[in-house]
N, CA, C and O atoms as a GROMACS GRO file, in nm:
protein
  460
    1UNK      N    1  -3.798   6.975 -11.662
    1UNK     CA    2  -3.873   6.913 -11.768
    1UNK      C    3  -4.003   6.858 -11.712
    1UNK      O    4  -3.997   6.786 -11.612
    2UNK      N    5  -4.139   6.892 -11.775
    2UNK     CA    6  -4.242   6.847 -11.716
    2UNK      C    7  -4.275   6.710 -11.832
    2UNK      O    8  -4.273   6.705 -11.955
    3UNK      N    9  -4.305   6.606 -11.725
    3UNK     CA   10  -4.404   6.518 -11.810
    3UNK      C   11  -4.589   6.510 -11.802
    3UNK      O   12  -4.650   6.528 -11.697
    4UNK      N   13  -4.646   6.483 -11.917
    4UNK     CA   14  -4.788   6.504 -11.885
    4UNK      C   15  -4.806   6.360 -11.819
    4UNK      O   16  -4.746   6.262 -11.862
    5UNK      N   17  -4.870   6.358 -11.742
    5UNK     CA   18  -4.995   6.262 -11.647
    5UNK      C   19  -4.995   6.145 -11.776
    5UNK      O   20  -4.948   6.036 -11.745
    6UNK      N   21  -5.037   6.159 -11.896
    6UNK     CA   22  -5.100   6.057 -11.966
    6UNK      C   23  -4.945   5.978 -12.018
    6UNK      O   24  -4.939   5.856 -12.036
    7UNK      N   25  -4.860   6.044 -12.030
    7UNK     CA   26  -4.728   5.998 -12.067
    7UNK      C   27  -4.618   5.914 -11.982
    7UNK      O   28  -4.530   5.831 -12.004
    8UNK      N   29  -4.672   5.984 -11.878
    8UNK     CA   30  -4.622   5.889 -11.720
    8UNK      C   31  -4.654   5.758 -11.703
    8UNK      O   32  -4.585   5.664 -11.665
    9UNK      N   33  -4.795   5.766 -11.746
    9UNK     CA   34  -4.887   5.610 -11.713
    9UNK      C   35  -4.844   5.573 -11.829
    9UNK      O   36  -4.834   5.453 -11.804
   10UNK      N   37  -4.800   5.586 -11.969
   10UNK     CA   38  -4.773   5.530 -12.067
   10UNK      C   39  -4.636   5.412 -12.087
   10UNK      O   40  -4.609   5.301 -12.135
   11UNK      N   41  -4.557   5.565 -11.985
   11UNK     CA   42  -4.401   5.479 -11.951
   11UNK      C   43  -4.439   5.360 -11.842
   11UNK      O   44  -4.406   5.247 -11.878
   12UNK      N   45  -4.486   5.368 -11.750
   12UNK     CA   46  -4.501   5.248 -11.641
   12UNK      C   47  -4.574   5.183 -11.693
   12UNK      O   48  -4.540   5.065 -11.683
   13UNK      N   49  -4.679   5.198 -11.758
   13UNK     CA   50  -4.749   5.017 -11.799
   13UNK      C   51  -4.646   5.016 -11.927
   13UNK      O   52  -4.666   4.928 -12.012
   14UNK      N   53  -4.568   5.081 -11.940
   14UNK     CA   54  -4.498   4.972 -12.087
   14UNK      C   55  -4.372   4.870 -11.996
   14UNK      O   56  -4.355   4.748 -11.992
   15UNK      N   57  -4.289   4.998 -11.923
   15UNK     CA   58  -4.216   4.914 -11.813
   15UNK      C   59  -4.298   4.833 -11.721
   15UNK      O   60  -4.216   4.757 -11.669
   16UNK      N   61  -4.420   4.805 -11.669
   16UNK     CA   62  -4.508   4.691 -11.609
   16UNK      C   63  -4.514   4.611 -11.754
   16UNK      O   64  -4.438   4.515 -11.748
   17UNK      N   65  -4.549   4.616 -11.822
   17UNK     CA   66  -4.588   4.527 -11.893
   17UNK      C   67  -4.516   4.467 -12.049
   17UNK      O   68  -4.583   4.411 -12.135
   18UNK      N   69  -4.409   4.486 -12.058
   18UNK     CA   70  -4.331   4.458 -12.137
   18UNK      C   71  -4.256   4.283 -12.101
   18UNK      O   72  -4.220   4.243 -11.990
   19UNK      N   73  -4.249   4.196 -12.250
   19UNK     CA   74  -4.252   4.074 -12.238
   19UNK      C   75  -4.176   4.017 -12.107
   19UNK      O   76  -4.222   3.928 -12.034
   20UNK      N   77  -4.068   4.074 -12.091
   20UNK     CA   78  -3.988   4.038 -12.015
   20UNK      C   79  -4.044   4.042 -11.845
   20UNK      O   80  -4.060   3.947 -11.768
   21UNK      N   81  -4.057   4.138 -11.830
   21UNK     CA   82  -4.173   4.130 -11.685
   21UNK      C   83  -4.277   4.058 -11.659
   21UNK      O   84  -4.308   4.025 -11.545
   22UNK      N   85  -4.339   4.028 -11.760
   22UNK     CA   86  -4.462   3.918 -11.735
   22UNK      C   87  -4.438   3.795 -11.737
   22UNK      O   88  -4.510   3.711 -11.683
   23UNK      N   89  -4.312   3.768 -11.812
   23UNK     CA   90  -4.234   3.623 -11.776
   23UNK      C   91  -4.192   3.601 -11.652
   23UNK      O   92  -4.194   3.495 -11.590
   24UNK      N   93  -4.152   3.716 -11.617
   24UNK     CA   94  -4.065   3.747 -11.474
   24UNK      C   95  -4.215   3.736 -11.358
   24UNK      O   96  -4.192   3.671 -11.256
   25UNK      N   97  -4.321   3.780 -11.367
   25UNK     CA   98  -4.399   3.752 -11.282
   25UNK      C   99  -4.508   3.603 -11.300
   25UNK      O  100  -4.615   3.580 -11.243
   26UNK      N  101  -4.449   3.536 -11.379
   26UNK     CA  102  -4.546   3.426 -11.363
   26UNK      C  103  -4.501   3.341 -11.298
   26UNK      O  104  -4.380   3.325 -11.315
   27UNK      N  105  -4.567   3.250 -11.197
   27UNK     CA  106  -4.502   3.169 -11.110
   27UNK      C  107  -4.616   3.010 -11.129
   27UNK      O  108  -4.734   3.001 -11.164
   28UNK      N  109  -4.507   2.897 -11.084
   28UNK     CA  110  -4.504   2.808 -11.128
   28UNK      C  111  -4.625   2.723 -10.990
   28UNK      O  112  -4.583   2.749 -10.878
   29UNK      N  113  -4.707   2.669 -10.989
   29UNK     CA  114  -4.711   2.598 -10.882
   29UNK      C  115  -4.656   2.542 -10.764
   29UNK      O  116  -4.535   2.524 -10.778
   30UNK      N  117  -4.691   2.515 -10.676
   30UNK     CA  118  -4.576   2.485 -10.575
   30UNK      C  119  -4.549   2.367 -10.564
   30UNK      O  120  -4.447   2.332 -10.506
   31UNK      N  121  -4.637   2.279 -10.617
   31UNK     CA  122  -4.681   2.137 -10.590
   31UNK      C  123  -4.598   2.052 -10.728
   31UNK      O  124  -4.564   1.933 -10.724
   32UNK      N  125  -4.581   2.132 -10.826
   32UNK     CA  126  -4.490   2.069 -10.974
   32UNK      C  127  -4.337   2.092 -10.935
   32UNK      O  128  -4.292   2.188 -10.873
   33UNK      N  129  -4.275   1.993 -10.979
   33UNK     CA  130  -4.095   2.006 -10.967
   33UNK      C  131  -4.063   2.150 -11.124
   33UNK      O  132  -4.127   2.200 -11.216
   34UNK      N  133  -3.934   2.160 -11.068
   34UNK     CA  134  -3.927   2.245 -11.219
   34UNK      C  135  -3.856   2.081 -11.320
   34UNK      O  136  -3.847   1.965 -11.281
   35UNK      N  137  -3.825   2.134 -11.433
   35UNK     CA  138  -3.805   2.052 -11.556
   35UNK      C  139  -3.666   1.980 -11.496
   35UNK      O  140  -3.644   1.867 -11.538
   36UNK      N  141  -3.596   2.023 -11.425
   36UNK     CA  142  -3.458   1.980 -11.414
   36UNK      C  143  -3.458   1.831 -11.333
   36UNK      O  144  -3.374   1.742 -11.342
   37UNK      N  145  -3.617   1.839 -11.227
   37UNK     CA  146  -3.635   1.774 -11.113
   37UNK      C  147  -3.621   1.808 -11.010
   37UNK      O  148  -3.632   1.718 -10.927
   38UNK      N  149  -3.597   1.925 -10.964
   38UNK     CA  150  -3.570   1.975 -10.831
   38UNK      C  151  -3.677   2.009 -10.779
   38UNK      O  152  -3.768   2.062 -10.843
   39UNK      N  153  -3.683   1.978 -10.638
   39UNK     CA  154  -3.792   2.032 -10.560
   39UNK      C  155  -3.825   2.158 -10.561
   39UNK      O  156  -3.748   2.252 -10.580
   40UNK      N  157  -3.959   2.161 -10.538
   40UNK     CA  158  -3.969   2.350 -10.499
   40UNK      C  159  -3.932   2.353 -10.355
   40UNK      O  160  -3.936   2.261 -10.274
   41UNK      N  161  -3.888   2.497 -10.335
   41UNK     CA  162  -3.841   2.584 -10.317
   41UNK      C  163  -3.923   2.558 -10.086
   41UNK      O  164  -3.861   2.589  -9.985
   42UNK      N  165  -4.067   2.496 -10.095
   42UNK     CA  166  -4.130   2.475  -9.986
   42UNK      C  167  -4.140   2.285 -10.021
   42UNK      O  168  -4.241   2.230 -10.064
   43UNK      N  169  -4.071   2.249 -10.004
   43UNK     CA  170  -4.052   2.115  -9.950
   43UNK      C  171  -3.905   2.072  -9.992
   43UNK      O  172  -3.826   2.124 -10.070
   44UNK      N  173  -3.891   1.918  -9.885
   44UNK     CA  174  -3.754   1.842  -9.863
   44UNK      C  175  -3.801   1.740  -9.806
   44UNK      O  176  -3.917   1.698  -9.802
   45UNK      N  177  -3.706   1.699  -9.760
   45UNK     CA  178  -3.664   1.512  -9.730
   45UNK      C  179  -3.635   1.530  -9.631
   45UNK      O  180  -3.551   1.620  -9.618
   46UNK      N  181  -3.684   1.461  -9.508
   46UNK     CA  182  -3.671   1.479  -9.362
   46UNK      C  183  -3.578   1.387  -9.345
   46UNK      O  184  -3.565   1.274  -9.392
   47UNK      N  185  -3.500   1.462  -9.254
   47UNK     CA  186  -3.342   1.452  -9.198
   47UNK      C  187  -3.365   1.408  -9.074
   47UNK      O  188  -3.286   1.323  -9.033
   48UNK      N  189  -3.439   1.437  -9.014
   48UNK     CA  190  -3.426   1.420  -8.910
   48UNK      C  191  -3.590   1.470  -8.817
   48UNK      O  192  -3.665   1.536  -8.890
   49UNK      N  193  -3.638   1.447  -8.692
   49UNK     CA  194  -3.770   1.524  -8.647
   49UNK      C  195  -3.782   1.483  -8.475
   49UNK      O  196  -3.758   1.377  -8.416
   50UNK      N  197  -3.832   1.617  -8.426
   50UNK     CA  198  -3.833   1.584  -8.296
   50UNK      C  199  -3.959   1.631  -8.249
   50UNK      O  200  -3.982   1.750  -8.272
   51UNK      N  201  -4.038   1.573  -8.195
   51UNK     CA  202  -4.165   1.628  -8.128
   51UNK      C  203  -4.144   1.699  -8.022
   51UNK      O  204  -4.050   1.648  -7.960
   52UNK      N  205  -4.194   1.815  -7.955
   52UNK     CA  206  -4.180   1.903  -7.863
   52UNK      C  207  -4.295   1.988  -7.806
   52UNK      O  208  -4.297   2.080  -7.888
   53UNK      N  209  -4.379   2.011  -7.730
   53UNK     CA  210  -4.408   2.167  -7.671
   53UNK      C  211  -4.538   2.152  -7.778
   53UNK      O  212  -4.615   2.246  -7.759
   54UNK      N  213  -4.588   2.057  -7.890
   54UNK     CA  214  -4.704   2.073  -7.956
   54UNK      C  215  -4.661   2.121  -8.091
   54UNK      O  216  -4.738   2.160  -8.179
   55UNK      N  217  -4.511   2.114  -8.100
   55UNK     CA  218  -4.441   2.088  -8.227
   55UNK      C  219  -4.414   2.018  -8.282
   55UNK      O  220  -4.466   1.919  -8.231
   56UNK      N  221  -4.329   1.972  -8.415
   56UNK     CA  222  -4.276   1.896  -8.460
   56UNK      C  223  -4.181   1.965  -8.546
   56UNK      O  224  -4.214   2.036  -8.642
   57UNK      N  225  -4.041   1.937  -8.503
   57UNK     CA  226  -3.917   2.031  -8.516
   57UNK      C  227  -3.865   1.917  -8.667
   57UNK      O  228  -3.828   1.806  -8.630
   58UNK      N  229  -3.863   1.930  -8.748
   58UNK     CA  230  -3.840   1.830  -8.885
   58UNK      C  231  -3.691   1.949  -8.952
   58UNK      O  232  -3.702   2.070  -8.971
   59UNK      N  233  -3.573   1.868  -8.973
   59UNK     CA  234  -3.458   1.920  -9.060
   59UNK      C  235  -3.485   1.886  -9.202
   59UNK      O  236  -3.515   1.770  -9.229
   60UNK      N  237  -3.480   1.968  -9.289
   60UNK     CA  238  -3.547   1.875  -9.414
   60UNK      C  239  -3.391   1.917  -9.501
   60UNK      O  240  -3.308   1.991  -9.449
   61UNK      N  241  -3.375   1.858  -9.632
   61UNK     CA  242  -3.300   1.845  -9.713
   61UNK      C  243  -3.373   1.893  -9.848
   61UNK      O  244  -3.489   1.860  -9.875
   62UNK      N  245  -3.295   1.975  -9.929
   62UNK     CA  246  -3.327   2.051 -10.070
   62UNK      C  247  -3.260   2.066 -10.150
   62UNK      O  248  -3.205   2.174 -10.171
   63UNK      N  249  -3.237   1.922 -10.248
   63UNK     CA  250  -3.128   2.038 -10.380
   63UNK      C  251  -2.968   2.088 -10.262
   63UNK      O  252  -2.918   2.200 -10.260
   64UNK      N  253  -2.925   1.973 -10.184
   64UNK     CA  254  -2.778   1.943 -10.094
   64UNK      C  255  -2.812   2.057  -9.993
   64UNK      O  256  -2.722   2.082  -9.913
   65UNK      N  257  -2.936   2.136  -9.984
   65UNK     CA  258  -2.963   2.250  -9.879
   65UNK      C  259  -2.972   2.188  -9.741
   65UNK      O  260  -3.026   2.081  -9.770
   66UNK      N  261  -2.954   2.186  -9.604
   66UNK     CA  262  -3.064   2.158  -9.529
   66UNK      C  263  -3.067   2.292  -9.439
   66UNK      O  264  -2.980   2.379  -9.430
   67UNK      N  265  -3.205   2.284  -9.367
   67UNK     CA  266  -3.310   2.385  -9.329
   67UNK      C  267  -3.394   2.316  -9.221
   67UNK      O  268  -3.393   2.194  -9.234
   68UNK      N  269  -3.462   2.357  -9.125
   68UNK     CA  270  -3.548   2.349  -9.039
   68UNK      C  271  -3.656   2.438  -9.016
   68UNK      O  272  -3.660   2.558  -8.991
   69UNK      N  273  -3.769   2.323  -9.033
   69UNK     CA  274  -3.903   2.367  -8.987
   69UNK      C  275  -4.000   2.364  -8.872
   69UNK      O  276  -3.996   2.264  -8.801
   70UNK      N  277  -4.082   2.456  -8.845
   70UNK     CA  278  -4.133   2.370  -8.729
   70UNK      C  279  -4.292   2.396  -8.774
   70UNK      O  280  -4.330   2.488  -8.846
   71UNK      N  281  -4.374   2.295  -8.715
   71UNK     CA  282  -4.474   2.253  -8.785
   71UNK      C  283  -4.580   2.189  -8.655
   71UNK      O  284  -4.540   2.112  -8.568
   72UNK      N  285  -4.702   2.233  -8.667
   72UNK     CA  286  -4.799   2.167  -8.601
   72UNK      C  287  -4.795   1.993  -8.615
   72UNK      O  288  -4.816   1.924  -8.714
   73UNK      N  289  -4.750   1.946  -8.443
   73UNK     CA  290  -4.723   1.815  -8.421
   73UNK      C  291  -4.761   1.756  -8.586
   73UNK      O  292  -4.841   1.816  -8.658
   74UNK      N  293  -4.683   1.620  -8.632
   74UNK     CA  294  -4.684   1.584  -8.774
   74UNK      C  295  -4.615   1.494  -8.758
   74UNK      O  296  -4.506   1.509  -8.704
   75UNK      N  297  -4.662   1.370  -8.802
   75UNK     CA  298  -4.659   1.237  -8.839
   75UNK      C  299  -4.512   1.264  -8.933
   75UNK      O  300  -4.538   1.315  -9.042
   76UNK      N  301  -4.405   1.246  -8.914
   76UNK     CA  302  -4.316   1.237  -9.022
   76UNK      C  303  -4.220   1.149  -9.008
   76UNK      O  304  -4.238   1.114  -8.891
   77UNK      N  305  -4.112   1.078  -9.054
   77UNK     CA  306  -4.046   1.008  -9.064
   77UNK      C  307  -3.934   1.004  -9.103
   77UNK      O  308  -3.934   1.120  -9.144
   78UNK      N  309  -3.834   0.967  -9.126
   78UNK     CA  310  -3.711   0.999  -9.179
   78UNK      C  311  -3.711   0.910  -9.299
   78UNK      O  312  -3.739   0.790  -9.301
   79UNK      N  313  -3.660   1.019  -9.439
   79UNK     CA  314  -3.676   0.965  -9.614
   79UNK      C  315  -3.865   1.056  -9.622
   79UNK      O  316  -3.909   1.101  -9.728
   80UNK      N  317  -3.906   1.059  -9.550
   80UNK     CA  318  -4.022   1.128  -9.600
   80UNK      C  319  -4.022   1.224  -9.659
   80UNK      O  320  -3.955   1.314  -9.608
   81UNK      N  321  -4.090   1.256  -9.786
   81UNK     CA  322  -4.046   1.382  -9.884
   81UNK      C  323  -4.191   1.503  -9.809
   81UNK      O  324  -4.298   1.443  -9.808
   82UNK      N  325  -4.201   1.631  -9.760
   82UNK     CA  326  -4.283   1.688  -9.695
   82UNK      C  327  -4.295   1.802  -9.802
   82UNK      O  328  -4.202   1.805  -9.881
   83UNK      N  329  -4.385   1.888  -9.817
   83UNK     CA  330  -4.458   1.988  -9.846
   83UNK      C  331  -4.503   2.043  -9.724
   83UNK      O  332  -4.535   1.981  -9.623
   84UNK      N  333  -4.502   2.224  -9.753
   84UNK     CA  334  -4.530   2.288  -9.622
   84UNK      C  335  -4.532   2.418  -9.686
   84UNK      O  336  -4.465   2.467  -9.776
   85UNK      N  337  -4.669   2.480  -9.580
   85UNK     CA  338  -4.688   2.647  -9.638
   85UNK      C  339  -4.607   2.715  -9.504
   85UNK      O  340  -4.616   2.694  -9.383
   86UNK      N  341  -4.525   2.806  -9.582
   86UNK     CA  342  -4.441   2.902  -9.483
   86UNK      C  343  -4.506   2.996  -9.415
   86UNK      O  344  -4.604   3.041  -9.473
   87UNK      N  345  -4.483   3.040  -9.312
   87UNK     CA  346  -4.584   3.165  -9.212
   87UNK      C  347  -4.493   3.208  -9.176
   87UNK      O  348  -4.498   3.324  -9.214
   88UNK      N  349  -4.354   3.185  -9.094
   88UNK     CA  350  -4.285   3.254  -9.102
   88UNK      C  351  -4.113   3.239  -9.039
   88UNK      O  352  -4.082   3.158  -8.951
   89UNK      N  353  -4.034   3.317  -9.092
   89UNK     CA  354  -3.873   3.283  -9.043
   89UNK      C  355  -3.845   3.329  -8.964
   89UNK      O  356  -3.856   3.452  -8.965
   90UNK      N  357  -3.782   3.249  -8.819
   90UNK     CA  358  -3.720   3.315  -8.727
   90UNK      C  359  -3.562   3.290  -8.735
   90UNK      O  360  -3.519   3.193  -8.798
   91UNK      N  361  -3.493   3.364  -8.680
   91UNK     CA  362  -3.305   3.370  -8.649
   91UNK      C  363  -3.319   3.426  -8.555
   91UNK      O  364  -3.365   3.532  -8.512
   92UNK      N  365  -3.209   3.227  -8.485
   92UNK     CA  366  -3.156   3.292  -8.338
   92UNK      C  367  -3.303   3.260  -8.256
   92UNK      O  368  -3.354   3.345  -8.183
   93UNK      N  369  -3.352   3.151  -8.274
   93UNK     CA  370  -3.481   3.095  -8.232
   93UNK      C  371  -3.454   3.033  -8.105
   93UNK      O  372  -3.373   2.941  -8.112
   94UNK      N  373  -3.500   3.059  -7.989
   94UNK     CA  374  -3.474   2.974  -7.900
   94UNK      C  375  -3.605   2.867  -7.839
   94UNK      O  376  -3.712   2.920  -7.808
   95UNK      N  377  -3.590   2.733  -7.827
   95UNK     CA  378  -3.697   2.654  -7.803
   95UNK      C  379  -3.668   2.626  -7.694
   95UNK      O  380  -3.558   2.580  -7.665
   96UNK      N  381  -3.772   2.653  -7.601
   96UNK     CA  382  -3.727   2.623  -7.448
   96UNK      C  383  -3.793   2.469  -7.413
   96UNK      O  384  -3.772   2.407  -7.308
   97UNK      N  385  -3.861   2.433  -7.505
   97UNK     CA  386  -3.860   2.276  -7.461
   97UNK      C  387  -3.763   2.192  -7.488
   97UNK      O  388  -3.767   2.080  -7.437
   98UNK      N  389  -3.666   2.225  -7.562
   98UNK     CA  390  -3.573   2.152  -7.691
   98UNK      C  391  -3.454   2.188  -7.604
   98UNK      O  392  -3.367   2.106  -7.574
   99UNK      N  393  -3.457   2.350  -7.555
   99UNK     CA  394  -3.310   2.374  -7.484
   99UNK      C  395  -3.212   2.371  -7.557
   99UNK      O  396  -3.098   2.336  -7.528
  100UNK      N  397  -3.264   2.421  -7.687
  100UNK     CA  398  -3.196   2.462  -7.819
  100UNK      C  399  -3.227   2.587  -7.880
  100UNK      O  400  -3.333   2.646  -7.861
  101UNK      N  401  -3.128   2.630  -7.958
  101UNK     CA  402  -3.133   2.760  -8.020
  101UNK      C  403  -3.123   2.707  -8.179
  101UNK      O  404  -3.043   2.617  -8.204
  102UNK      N  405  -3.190   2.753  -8.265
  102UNK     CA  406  -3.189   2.737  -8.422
  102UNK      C  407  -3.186   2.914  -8.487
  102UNK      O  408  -3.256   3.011  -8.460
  103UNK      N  409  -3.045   2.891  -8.602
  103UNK     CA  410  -2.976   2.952  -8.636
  103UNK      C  411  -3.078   3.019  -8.706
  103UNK      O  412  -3.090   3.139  -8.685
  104UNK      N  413  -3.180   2.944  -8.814
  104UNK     CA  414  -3.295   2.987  -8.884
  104UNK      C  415  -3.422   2.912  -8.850
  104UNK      O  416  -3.389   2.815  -8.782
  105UNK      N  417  -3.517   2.915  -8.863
  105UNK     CA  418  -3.611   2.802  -8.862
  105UNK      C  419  -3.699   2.867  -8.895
  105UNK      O  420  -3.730   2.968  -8.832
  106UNK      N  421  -3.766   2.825  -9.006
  106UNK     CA  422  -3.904   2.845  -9.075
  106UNK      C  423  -4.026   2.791  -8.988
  106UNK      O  424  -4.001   2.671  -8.972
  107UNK      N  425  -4.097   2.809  -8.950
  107UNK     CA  426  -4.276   2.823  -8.869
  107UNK      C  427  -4.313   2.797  -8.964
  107UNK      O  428  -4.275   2.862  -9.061
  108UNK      N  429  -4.418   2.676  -8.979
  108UNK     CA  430  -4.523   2.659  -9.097
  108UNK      C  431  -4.638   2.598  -9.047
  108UNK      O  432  -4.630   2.512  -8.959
  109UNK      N  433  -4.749   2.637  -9.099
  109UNK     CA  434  -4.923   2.654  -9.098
  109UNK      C  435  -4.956   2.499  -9.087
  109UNK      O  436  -5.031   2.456  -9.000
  110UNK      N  437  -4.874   2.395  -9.210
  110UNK     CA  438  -4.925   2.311  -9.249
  110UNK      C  439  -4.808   2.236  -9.369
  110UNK      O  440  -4.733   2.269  -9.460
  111UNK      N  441  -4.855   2.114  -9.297
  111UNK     CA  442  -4.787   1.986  -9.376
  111UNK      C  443  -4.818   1.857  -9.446
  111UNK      O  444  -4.896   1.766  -9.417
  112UNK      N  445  -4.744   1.872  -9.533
  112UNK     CA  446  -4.792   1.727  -9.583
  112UNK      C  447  -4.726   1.650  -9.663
  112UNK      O  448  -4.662   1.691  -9.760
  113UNK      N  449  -4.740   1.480  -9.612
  113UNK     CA  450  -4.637   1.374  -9.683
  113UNK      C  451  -4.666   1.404  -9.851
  113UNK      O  452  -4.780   1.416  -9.895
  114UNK      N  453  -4.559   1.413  -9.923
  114UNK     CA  454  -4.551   1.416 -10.060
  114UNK      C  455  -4.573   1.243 -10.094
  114UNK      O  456  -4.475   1.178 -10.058
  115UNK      N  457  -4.672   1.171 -10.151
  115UNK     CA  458  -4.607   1.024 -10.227
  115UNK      C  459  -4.601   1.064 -10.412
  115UNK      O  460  -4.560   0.981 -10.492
   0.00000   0.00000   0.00000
């Protein structure tokens, strides 16, 4: 069965662009909670933080999650609510200043105290 060229592009922008997909691609700010109150998805509540090597190794808390970041040295505190842009996930991380291994740990660009 042949399809023509103009009928092809007809089917994909209706499947691109049909209501349901464009709901599906709109995204929310990163900086607004959703309606329920939950944090997004790039920040938490520091658990815990260790300076290291020109790091700052911070466990944060999300919606009963916790997770670890590591972050250009950073003023943080424990109860501090943080914001942070992701760069990138490692597993099975080993920090040879720390003399620790982390199961996951997110690398991030940049941080900042939420008030």
């Amino acid at each position: 069965m042949k399809i023509s060229f103009l009928a092809f592009i007809v089917l994909i922008g209706g499947l691109l662009f049909n209501p349901i997909n464009v709901m599906a691609l709109h995204h929310e700010p990163h900086d607004k909670q959703t309606s329920q109150g939950k944090m997004a998805d790039n920040e938490g509540i520091v658990v815990s933080a260790i300076d290291s090597g020109g790091y700052t190794y911070m466990e944060l808390e999300n919606s009963g999650r916790k997770f670890w970041i590591a972050a250009p040295t950073t003023q943080a505190n424990k109860g501090d609510h943080i914001r942070f842009e992701e760069s990138m996930v490692m597993t099975n991380f080993t920090s040879k200043t720390l003399n620790r291994t982390f199961g996951t740990i997110i690398f991030v660009t940049a941080t900042q105290v939420k008030k």
